[in-house]
C-alpha positions as CSV (number, residue, x, y, z in Angstrom):
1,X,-1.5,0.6,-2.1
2,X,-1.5,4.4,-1.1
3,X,0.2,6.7,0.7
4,X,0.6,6.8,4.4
5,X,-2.8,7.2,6.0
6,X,-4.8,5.9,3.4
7,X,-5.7,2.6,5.3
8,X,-3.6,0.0,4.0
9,X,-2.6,-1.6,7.2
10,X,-6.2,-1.9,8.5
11,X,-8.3,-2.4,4.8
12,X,-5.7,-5.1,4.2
13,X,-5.7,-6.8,7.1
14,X,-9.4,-6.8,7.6
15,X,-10.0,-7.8,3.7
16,X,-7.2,-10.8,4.2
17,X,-9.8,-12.1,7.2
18,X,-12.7,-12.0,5.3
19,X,-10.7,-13.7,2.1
20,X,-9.2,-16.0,4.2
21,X,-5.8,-14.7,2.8
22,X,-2.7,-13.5,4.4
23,X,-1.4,-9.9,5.4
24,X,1.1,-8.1,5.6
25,X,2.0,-4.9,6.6
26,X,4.7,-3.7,3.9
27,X,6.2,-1.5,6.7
28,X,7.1,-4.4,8.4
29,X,9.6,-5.3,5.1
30,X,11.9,-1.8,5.5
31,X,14.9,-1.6,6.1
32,X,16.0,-0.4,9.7
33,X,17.1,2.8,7.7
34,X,14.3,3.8,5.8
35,X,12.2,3.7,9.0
36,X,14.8,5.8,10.3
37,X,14.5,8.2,7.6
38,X,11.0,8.5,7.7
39,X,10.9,8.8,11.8
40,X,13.4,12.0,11.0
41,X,10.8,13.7,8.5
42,X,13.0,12.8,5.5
43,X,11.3,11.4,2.5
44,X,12.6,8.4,0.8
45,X,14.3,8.3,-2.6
46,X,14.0,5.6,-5.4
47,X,17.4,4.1,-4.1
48,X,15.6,4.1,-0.3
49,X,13.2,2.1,-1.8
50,X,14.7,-0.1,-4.2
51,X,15.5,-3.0,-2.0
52,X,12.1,-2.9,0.0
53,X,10.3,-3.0,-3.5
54,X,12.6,-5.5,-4.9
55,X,11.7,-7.6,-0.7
56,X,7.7,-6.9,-1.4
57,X,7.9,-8.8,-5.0
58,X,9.6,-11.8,-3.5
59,X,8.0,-11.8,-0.4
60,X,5.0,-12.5,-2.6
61,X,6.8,-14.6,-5.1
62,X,7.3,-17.3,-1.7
63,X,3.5,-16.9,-1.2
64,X,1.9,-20.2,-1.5
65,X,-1.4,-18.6,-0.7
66,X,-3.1,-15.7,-1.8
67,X,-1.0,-12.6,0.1
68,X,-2.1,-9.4,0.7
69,X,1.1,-6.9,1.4
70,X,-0.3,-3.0,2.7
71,X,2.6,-1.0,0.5
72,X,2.8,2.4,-1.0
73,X,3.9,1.6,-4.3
74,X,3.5,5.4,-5.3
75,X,5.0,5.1,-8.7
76,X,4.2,3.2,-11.9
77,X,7.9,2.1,-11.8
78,X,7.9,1.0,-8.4
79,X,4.8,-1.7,-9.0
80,X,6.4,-2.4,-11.9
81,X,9.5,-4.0,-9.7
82,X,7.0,-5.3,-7.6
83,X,5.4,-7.0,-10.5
84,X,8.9,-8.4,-12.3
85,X,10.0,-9.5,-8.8
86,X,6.9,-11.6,-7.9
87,X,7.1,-13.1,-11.6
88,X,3.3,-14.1,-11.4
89,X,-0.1,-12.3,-11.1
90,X,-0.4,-9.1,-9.0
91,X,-3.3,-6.8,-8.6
92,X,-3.6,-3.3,-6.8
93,X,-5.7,-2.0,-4.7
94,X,-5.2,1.5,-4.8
95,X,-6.9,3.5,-1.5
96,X,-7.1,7.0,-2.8
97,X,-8.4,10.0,-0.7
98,X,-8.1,13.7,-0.3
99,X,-5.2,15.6,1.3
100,X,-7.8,16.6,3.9
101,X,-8.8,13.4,4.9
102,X,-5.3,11.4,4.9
103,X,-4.2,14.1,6.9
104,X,-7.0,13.8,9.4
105,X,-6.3,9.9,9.7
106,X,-2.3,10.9,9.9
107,X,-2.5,13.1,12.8
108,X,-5.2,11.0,14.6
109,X,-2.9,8.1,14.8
110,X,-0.1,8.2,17.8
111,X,3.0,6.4,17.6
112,X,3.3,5.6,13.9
113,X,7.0,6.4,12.7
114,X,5.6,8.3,9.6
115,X,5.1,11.9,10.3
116,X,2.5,14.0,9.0
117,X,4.7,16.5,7.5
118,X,5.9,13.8,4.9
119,X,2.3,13.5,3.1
120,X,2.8,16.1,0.6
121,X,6.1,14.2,-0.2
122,X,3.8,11.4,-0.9
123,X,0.8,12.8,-3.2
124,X,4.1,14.7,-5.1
125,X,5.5,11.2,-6.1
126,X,1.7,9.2,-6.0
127,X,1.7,8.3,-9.7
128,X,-2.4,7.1,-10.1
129,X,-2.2,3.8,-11.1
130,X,-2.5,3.0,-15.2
131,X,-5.7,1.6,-16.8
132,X,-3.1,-1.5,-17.9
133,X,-1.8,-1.9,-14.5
134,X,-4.2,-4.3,-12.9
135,X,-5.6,-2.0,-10.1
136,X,-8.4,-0.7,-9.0
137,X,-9.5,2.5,-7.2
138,X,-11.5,3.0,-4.0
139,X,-12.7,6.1,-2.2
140,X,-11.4,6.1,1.3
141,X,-14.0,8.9,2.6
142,X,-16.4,5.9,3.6
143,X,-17.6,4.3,6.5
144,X,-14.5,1.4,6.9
145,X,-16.9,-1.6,6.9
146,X,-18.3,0.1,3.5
147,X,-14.7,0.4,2.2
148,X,-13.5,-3.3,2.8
149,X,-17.0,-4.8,1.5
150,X,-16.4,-2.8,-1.4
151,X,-13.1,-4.2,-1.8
152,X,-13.4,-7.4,-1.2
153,X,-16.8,-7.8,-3.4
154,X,-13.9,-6.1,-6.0
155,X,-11.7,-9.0,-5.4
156,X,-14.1,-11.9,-5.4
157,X,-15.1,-11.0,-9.2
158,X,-12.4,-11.0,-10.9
159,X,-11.7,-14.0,-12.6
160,X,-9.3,-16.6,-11.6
């Protein structure tokens, strides 16, 4: 989880190799709209996102192996549909940087429909995730092979 640039399409994808799980890219789950919206520089609002939270929980819900989904889930209230939806265990990986460095990786990467001028929508709405929220934090400003060894030596510790 993150905002746009943090590196959830290529951490997650990379950590589901090495964890022999599944990924996918919670992009991929919007509405033709919302990607619409976003392509036009327009932030989405809680109803925007409603249904593609409400998608991501039961997306992982049908799981029958361990599935990693690359998804924003900015507010507490957002994983918390996530959670409800997916009615079993779900831990977050939260990919937190600087404003400096998710804009460098924003404006570095041509043809994505997310514009850089939406990223201080994000951080505004980014609510950190909760000590009692089953997440844990990692510095993106790290070499990436760094990054997704940290993460997935995170992963492979906690209990099952």
């Amino acid at each position: 989880m993150g905002v746009s640039g943090c590196g959830k399409s290529s951490v997650g994808a990379a950590v589901a190799a090495r964890i022999g799980a599944s990924f996918i890219d919670g992009d991929d789950l919007h509405p033709q709209s919302n990607i619409d919206k976003m392509a036009s520089g327009q932030p989405l609002n809680d109803h925007d996102r409603a249904p593609w939270l409400v998608k991501v929980g039961a997306t992982l819900k049908q799981a029958d192996e361990t599935t990693i989904i690359g998804c924003s889930s900015l507010k507490r209230a957002y994983r918390h549909i996530i959670r409800t939806t997916a009615a079993g265990p779900v831990q977050f990986l939260f990919l937190d940087g600087s404003r400096e460095v998710l804009l460098g990786r924003m404006t570095s990467r041509p043809g994505h429909f997310m514009p850089a001028s939406l990223l201080d929508s994000q951080l505004a709405t980014l609510e950190r995730p909760g000590a009692d929220e089953n997440a844990h934090i990692f510095d993106i400003d790290q070499p990436f092979n760094t990054l997704v060894d940290t993460v997935v030596t995170r992963i492979q510790e906690e209990p099952k």
